[in-house]
C-alpha positions in Angstrom: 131.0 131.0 -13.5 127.5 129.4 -12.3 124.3 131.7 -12.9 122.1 131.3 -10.0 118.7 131.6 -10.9 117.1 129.8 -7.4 117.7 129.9 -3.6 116.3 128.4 -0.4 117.2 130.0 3.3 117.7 127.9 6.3 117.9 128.9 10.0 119.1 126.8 12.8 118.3 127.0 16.1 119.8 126.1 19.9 123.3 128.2 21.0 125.9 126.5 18.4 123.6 126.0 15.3 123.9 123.3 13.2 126.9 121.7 12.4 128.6 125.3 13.6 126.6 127.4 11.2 123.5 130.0 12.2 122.2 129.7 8.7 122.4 128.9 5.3 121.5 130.2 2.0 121.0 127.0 -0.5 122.0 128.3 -4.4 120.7 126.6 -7.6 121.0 126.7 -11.0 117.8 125.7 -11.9 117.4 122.4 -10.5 121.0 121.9 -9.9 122.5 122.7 -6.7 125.7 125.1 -7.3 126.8 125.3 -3.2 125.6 127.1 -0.3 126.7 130.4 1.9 126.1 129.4 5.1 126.3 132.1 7.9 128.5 132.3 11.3 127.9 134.2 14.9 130.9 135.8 16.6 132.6 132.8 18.4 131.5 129.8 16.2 134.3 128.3 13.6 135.0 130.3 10.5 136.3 128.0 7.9 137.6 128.6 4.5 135.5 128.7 1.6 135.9 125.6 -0.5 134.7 123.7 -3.4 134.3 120.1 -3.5 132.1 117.5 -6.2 131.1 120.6 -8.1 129.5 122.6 -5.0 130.8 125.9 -3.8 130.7 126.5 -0.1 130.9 129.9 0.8 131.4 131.2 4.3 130.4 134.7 5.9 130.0 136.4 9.2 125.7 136.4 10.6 126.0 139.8 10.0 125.9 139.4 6.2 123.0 137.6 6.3 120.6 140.5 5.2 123.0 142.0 2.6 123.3 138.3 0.7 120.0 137.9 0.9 119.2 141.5 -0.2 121.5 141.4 -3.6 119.4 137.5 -4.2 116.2 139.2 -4.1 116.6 142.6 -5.8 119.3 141.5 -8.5 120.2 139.7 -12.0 121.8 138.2 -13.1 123.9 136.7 -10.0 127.1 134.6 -10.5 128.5 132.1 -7.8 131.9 131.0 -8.2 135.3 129.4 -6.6 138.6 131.1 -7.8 141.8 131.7 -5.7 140.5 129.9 -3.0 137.5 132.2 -2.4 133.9 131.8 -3.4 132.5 135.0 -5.0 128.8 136.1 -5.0 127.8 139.1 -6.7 126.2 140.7 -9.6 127.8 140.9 -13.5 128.8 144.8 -14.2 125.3 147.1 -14.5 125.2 150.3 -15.8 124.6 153.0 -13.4 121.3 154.6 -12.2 118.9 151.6 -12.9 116.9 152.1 -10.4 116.0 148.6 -9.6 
């Protein structure tokens, strides 16, 4: 399980986006690049999640966009991993009420 303690957002112009993505959220590990989530519209491919060379590629609908992008900003520490076939973002368990 990678700690991400970096990002870097991307947005991509014209009707189909860049290689069939909207957007994409770049995750590092310091200066190492763990993978990147990278964001679909209604009606563009949806592929699985995979892992390849070390990186994690995560896929999710547009409309997560602001969520992921929320839990990066406001949270810590944040794990990125591949298990099962899925790629996993999130936080580690917090106790309740911390008002962050």
């Amino acid at each position: 399980m990678a700690n991400v303690t970096r990002y870097h957002v991307l947005f991509y112009g014209t009707s189909d986006g860049y290689q069939e993505n909207r957007a994409q959220i770049s995750l590092y590990d310091g200066s190492n690049v763990l993978g990147y989530v990278r964001f679909h519209d209604p009606g563009m491919p949806f592929p699985n999640d995979s892992q390849s060379g070390g990186k994690i590629i995560m896929h999710l609908p547009s409309t997560m966009f602001e969520n992921a992008l929320n839990v990066l900003r406001n949270e810590k520490p944040i794990n990125y991993y591949f298990a099962s076939g899925h790629a996993f973002l999130g936080t580690s368990t917090e106790p309740v009420g911390e008002a962050e």
